[in-house]
ZADO-1210 file (C-alpha; in nm, 4 decimals, padded with zeros to 6 digits):
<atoms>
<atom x="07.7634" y="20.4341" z="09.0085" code="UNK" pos="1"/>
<atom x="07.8018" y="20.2556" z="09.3592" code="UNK" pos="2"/>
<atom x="08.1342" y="20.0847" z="09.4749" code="UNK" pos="3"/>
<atom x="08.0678" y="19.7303" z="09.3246" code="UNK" pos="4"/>
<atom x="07.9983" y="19.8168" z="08.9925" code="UNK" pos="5"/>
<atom x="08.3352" y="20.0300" z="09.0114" code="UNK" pos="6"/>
<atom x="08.5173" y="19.7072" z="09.0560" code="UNK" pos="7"/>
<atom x="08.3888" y="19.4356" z="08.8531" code="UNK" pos="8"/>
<atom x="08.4667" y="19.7583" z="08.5835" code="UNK" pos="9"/>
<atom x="08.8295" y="19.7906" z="08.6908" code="UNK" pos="10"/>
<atom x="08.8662" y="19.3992" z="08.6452" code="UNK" pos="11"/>
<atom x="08.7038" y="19.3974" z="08.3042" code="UNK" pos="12"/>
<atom x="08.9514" y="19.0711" z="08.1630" code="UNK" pos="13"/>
<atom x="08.8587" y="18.8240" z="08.4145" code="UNK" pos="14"/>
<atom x="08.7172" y="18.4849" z="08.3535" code="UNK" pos="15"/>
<atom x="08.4872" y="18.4169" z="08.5476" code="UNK" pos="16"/>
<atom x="08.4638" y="18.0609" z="08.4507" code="UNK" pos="17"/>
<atom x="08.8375" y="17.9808" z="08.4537" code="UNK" pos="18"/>
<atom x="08.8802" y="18.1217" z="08.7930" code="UNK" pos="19"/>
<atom x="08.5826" y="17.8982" z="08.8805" code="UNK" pos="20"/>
<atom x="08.7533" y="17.5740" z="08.7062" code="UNK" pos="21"/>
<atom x="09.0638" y="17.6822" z="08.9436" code="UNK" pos="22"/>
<atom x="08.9218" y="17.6830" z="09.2493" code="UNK" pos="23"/>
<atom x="08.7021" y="17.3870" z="09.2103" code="UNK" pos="24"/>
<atom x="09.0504" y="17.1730" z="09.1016" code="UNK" pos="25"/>
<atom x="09.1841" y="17.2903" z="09.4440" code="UNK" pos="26"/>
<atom x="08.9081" y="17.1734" z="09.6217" code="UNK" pos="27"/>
<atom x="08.9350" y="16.8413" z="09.4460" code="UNK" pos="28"/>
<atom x="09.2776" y="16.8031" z="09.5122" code="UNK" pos="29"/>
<atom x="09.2479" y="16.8396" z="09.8616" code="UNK" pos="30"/>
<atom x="08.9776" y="16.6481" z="09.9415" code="UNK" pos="31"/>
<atom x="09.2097" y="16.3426" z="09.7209" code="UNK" pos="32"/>
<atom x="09.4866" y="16.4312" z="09.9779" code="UNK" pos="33"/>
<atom x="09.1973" y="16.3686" z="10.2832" code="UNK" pos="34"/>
<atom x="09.0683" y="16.0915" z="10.1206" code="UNK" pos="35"/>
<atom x="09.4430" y="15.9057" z="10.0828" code="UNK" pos="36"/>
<atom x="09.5277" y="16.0352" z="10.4674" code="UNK" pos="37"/>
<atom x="09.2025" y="15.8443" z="10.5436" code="UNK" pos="38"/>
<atom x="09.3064" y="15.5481" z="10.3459" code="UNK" pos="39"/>
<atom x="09.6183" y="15.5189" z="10.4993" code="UNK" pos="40"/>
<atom x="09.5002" y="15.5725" z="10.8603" code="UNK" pos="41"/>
<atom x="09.2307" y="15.2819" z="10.7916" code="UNK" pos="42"/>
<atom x="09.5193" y="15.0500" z="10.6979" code="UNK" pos="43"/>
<atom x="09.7653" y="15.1137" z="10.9287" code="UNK" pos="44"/>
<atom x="09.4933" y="15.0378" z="11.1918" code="UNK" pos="45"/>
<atom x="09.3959" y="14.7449" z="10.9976" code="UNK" pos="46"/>
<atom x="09.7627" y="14.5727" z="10.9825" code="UNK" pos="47"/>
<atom x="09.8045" y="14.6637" z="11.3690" code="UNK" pos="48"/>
<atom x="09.4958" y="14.4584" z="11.4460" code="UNK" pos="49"/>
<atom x="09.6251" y="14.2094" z="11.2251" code="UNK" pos="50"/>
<atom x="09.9324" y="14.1900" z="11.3740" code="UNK" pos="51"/>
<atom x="09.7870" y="14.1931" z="11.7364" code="UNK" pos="52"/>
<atom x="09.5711" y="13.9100" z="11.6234" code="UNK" pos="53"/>
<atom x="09.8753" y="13.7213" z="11.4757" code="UNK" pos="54"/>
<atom x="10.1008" y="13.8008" z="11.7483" code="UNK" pos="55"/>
<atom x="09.7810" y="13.6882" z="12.0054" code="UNK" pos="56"/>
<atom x="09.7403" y="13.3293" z="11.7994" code="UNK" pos="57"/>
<atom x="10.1236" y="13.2409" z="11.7812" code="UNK" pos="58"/>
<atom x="10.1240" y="13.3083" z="12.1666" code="UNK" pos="59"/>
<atom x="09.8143" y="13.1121" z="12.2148" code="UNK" pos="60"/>
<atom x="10.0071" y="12.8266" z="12.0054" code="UNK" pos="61"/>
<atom x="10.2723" y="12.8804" z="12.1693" code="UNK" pos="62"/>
<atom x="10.1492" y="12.8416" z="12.5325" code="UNK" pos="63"/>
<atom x="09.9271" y="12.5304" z="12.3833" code="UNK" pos="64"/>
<atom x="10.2226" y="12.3540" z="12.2006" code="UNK" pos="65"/>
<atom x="10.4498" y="12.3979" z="12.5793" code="UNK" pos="66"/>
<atom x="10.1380" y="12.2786" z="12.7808" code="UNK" pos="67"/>
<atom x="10.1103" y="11.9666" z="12.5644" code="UNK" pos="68"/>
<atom x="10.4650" y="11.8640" z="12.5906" code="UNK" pos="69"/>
<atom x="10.4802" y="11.9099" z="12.9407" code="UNK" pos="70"/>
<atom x="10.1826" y="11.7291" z="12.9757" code="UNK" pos="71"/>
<atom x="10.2230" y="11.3853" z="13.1461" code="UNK" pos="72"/>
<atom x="09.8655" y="11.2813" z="13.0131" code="UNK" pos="73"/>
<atom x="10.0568" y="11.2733" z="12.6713" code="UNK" pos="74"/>
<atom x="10.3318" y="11.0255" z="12.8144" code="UNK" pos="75"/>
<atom x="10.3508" y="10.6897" z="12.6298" code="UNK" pos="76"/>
<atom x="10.2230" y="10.4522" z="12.8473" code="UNK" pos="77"/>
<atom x="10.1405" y="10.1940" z="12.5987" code="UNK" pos="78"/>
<atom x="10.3327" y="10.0222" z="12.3094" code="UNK" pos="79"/>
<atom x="10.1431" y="09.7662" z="12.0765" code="UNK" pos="80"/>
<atom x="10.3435" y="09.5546" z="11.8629" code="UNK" pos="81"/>
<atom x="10.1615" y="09.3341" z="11.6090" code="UNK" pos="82"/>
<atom x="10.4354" y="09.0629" z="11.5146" code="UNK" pos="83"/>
<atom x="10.3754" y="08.6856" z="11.4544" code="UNK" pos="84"/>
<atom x="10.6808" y="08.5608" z="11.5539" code="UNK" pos="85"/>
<atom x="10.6559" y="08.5510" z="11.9893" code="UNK" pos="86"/>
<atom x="11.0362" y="08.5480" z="12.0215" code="UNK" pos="87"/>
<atom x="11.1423" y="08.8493" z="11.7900" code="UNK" pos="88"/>
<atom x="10.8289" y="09.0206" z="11.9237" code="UNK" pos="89"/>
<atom x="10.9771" y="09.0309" z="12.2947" code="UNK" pos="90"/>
<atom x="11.3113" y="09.1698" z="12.1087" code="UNK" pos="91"/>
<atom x="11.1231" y="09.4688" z="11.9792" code="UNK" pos="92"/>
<atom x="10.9033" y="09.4987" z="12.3384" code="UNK" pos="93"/>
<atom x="11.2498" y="09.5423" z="12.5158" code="UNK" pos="94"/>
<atom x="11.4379" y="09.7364" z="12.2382" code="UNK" pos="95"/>
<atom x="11.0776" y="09.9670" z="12.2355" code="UNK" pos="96"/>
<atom x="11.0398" y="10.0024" z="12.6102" code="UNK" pos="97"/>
<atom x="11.2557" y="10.2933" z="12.6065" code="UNK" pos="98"/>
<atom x="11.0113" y="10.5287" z="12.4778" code="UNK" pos="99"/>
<atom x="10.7804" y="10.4833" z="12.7675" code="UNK" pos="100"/>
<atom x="10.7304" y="10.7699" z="12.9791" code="UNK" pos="101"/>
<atom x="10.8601" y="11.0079" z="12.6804" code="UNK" pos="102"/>
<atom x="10.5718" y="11.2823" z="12.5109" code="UNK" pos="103"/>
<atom x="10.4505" y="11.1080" z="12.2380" code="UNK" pos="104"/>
<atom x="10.4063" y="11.4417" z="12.0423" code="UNK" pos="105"/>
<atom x="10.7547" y="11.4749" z="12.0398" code="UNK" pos="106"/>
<atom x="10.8277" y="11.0979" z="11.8978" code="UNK" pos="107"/>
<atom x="10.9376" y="11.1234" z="11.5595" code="UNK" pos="108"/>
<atom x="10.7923" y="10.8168" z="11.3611" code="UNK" pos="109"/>
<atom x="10.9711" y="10.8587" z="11.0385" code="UNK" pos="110"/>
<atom x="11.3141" y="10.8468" z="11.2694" code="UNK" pos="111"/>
<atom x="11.1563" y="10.5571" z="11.5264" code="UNK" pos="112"/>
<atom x="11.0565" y="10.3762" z="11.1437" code="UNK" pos="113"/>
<atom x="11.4313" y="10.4353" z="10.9773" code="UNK" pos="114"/>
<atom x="11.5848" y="10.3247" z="11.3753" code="UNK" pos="115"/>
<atom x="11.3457" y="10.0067" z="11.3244" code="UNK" pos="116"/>
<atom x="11.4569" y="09.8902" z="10.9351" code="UNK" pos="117"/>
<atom x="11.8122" y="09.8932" z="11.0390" code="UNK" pos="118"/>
<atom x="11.7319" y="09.5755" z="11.1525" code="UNK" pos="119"/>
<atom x="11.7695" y="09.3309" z="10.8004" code="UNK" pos="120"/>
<atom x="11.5039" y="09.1147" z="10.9530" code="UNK" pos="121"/>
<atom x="11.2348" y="09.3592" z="10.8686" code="UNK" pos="122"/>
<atom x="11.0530" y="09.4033" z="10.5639" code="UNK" pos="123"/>
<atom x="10.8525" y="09.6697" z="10.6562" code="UNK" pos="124"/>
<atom x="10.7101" y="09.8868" z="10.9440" code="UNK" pos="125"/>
<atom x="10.4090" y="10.0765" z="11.0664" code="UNK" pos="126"/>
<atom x="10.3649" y="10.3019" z="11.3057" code="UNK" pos="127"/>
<atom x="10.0811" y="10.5053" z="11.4154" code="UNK" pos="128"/>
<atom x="09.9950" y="10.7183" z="11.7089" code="UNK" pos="129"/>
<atom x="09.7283" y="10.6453" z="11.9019" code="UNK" pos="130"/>
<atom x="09.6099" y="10.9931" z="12.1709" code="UNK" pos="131"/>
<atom x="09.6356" y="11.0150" z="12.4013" code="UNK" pos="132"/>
<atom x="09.9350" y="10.7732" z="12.5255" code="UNK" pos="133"/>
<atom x="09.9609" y="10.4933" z="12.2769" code="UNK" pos="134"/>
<atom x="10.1943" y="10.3663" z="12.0132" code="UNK" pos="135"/>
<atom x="10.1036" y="10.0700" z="11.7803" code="UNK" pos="136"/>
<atom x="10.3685" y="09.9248" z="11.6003" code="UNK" pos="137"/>
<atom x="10.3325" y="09.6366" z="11.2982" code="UNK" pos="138"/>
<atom x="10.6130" y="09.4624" z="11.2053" code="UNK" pos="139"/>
<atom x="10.6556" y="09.2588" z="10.8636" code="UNK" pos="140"/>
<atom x="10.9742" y="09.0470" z="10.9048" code="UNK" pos="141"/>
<atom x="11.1515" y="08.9217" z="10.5822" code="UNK" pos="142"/>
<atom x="11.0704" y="08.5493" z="10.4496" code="UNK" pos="143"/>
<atom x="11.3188" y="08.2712" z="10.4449" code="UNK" pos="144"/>
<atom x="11.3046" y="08.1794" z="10.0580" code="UNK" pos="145"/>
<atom x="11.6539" y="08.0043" z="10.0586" code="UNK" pos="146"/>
<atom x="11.9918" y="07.9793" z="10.2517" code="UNK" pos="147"/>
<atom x="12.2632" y="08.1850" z="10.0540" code="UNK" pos="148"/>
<atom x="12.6243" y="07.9560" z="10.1052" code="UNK" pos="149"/>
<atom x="12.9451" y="08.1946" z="10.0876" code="UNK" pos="150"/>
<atom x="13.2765" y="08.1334" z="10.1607" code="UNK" pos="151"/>
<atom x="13.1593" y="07.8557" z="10.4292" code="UNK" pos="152"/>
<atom x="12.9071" y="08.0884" z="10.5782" code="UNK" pos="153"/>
<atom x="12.5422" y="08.0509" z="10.5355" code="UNK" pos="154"/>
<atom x="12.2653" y="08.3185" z="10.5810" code="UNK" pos="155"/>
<atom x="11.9029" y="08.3511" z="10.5099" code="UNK" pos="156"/>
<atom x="11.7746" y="08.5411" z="10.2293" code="UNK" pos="157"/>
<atom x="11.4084" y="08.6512" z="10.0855" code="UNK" pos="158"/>
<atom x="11.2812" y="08.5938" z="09.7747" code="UNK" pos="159"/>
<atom x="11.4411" y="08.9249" z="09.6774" code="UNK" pos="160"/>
<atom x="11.8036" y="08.8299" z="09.7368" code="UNK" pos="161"/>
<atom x="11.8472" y="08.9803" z="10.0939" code="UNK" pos="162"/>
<atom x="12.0636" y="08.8246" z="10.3469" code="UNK" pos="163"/>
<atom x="11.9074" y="08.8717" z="10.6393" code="UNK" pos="164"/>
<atom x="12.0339" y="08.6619" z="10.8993" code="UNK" pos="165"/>
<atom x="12.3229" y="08.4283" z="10.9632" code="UNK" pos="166"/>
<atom x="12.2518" y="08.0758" z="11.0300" code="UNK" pos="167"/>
<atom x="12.4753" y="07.8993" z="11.2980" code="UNK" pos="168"/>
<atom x="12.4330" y="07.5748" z="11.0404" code="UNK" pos="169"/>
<atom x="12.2313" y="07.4559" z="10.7302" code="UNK" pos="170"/>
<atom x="11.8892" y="07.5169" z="10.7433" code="UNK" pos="171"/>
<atom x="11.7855" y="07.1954" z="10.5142" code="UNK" pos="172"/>
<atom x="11.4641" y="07.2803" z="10.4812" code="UNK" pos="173"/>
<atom x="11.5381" y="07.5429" z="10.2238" code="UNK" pos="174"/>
<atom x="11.7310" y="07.5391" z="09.8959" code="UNK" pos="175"/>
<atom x="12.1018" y="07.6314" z="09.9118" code="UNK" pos="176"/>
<atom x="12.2322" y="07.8612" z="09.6607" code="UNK" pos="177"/>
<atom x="12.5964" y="07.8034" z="09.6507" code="UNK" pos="178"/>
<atom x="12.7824" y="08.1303" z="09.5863" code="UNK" pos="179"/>
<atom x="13.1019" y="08.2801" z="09.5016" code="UNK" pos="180"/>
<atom x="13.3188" y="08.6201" z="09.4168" code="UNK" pos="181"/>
<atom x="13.2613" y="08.5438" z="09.0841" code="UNK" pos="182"/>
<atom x="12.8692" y="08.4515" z="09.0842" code="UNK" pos="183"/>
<atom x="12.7543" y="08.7788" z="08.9388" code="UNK" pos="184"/>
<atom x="12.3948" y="08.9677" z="09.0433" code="UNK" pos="185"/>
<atom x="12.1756" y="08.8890" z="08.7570" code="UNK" pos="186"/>
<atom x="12.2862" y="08.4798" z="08.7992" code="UNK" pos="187"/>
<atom x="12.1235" y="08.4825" z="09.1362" code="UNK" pos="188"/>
<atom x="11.7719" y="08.6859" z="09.0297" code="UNK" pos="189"/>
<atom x="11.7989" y="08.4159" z="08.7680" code="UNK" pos="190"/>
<atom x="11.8134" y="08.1218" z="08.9987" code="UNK" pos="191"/>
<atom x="11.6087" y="08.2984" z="09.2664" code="UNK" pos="192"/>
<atom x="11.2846" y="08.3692" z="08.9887" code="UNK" pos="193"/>
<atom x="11.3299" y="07.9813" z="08.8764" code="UNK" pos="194"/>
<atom x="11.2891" y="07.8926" z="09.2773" code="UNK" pos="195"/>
<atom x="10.9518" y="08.0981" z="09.2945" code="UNK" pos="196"/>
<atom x="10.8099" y="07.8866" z="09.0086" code="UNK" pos="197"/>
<atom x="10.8980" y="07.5259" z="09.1702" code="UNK" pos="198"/>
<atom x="10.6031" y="07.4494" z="09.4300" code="UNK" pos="199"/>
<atom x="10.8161" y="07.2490" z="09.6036" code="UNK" pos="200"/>
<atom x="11.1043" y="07.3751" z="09.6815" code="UNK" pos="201"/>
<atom x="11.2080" y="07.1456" z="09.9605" code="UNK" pos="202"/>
<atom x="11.2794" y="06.8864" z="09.6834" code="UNK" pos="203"/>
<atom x="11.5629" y="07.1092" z="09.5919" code="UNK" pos="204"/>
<atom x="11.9049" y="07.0220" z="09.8024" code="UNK" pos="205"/>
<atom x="12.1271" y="07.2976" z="09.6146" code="UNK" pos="206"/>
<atom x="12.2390" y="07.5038" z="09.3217" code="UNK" pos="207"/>
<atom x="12.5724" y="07.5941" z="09.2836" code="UNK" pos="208"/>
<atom x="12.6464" y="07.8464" z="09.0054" code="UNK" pos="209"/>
<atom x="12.9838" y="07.8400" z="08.8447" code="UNK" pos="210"/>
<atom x="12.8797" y="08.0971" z="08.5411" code="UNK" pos="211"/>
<atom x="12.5215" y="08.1682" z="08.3630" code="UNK" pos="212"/>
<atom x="12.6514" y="07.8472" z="08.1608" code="UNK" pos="213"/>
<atom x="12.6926" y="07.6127" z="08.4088" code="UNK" pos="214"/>
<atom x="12.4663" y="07.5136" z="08.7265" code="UNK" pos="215"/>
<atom x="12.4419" y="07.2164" z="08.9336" code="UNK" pos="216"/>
<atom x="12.1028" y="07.1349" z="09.0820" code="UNK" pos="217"/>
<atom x="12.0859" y="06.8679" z="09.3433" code="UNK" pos="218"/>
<atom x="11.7918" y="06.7127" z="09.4841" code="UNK" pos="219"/>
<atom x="11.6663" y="06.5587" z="09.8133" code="UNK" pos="220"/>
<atom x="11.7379" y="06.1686" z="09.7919" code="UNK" pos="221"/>
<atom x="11.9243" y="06.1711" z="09.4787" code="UNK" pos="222"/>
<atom x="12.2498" y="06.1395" z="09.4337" code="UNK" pos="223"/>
<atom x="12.2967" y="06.2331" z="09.0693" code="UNK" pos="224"/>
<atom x="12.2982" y="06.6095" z="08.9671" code="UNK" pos="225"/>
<atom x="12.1709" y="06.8218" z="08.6920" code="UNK" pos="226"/>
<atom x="12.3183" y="07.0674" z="08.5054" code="UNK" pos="227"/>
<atom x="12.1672" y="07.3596" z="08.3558" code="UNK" pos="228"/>
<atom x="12.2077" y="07.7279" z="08.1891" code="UNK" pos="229"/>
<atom x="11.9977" y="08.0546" z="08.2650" code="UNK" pos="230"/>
<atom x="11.8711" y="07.9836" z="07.9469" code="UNK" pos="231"/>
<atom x="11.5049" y="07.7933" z="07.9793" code="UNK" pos="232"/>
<atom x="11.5684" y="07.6952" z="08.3171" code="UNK" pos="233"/>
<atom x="11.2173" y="07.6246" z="08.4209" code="UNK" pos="234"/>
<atom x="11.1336" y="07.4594" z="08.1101" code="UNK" pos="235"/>
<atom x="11.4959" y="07.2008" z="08.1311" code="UNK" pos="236"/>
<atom x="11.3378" y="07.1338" z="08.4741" code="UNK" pos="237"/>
<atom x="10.9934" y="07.0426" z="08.3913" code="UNK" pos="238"/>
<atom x="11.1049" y="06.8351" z="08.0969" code="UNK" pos="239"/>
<atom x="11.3409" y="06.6521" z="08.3727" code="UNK" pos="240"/>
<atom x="11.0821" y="06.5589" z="08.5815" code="UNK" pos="241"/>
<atom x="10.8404" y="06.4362" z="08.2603" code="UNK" pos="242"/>
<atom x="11.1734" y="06.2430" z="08.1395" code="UNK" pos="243"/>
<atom x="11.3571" y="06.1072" z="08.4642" code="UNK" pos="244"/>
<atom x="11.1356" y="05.7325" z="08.4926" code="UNK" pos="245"/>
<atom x="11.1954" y="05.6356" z="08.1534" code="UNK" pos="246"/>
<atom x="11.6317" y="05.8112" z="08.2053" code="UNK" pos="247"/>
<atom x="11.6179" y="05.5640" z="08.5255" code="UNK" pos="248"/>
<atom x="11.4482" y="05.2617" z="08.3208" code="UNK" pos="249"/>
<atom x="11.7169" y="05.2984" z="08.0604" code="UNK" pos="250"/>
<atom x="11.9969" y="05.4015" z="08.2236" code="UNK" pos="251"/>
<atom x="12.0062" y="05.2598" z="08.6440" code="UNK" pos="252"/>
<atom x="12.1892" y="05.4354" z="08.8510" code="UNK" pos="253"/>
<atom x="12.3033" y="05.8527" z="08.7270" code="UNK" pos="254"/>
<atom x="12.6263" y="06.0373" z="08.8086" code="UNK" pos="255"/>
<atom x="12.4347" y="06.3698" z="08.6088" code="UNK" pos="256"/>
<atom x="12.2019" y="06.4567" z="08.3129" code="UNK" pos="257"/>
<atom x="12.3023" y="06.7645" z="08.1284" code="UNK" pos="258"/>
<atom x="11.9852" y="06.9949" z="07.9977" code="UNK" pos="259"/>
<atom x="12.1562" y="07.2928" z="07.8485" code="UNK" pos="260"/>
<atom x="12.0722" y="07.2131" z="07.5106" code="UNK" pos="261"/>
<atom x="11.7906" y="07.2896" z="07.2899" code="UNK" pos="262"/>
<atom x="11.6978" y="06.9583" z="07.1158" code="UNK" pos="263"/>
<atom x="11.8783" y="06.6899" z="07.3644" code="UNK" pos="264"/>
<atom x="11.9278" y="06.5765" z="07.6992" code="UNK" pos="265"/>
<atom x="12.3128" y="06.3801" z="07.7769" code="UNK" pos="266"/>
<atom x="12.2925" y="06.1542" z="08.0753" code="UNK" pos="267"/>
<atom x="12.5962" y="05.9797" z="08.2366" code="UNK" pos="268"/>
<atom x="12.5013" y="05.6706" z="08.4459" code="UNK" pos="269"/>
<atom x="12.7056" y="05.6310" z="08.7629" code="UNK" pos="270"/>
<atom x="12.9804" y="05.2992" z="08.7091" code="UNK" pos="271"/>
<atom x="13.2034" y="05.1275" z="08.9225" code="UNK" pos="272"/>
<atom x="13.5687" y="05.0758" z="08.8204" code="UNK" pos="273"/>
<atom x="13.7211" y="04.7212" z="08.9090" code="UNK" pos="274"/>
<atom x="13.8694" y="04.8308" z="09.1836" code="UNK" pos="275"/>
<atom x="13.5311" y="04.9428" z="09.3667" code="UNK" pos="276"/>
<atom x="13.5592" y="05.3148" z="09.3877" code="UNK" pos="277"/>
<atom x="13.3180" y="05.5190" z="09.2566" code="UNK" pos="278"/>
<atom x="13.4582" y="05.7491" z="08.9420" code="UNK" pos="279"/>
</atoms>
């Protein structure tokens, strides 16, 4: 009996198999552990490059953004305003001219916009850039709609309410809205959505409002008044004008006609007393 057979017989219990199923798990195991070093390797390399490639953009940005803003070829040179009124628009061309010669990347036009409707005349702005050294600016200024009378002082507002500009004297070209401390908000959207009805409102002289009860209306080249509610007040006014030649036939001469109520109208002609004054 040679040497081999001498010790596969002294090992008689192995398992051949088992010992088999051992070593092959080993093997698997560390090829895993080569296969996760690999894994790793590859994606630490990866991120690097990424990060070189980041790191190589946000420098390129970088150096672009500096360039750009140092760049006198991006200087504003040019400021277009688009307003219709000649003698604001000069205002704005002097109050603008400042920004000339400044990077127009680094003009903010939300701040230049909010620095521009400080101004109560404006209704609204627009501003765009134009590369490489232009601004354009549109202007929409507010519309006179009527002259708002307080405490002796008169100013212009839109047909939104909005005082807007103070008025050295009576514009009498527009409607006069007489108010007071005690006039409250929803009194004056009142009379100003009446005003927007009327197509002519230069017939109107003035409304003074002494409560949502009582409101004198005046008109050009009349000298009587009417008085009115915030009730109806379109309708009272349109039945004045369809009434007031037969009210003159019948009555001459008017101190007022009252139209606050529903189913009539109360007139009070003007009279003399004996002594000649007017009462």
């Amino acid at each position: 009996m040679n040497r081999n057979t001498l010790i596969f017989e002294s090992r008689p219990n192995i398992n051949w198999r088992e010992e088999m199923h051992f070593y092959r798990r080993r093997r698997n195991r560390e090829i895993r552990k080569e296969r996760v070093k690999k894994t790793i390797l590859m994606r630490l390399r990866s991120f690097f490059i990424l990060f070189l490639l980041i790191s190589m953009l946000f420098y390129l940005a970088r150096q672009t953004y500096l360039y750009l803003i140092n760049s006198d070829y991006l200087n504003v040179k040019e400021i277009q305003i688009f307003l219709d009124n000649s003698s604001i628009k000069k205002e704005f061309e002097k109050k603008l001219s400042e920004l000339k010669g400044k990077n127009i990347i680094l003009i903010s036009l939300d701040e230049l916009k909010r620095k521009l409707m400080e101004d109560s005349r404006i209704e609204n702005v627009s501003i765009r850039k134009i590369l490489p050294s232009k601004l354009s600016v549109e202007i929409e200024l507010r519309k006179p709609f009527a002259v708002l009378a307080e405490k002796g002082n008169y100013y212009l507002i839109d047909e939104k309410g909005v005082a807007f500009q103070k008025l050295s004297k009576n514009d009498k070209l527009l409607p006069v809205i007489f108010f007071n401390k005690e006039t409250k908000k929803e009194e004056l959207f009142e009379i100003l959505s009446f005003l927007k009805k009327i197509k002519n409102r230069s017939q109107i002289h003035s409304i003074e409002i002494f409560s949502s009860n009582k409101i004198y209306l005046r008109l050009n080249n009349e000298k009587f008044y009417l008085i009115f509610d915030t009730k109806n007040l379109y309708q009272n006014f349109i039945s004045y004008v369809k009434l007031i030649p037969r009210i003159k036939r019948s009555f001459g001469e008017l101190e007022y006609i009252d139209l606050r109520f529903k189913d009539r109208i109360y007139v009070k002609p003007f009279r003399e007393e004996n002594n000649g004054k007017k009462r």
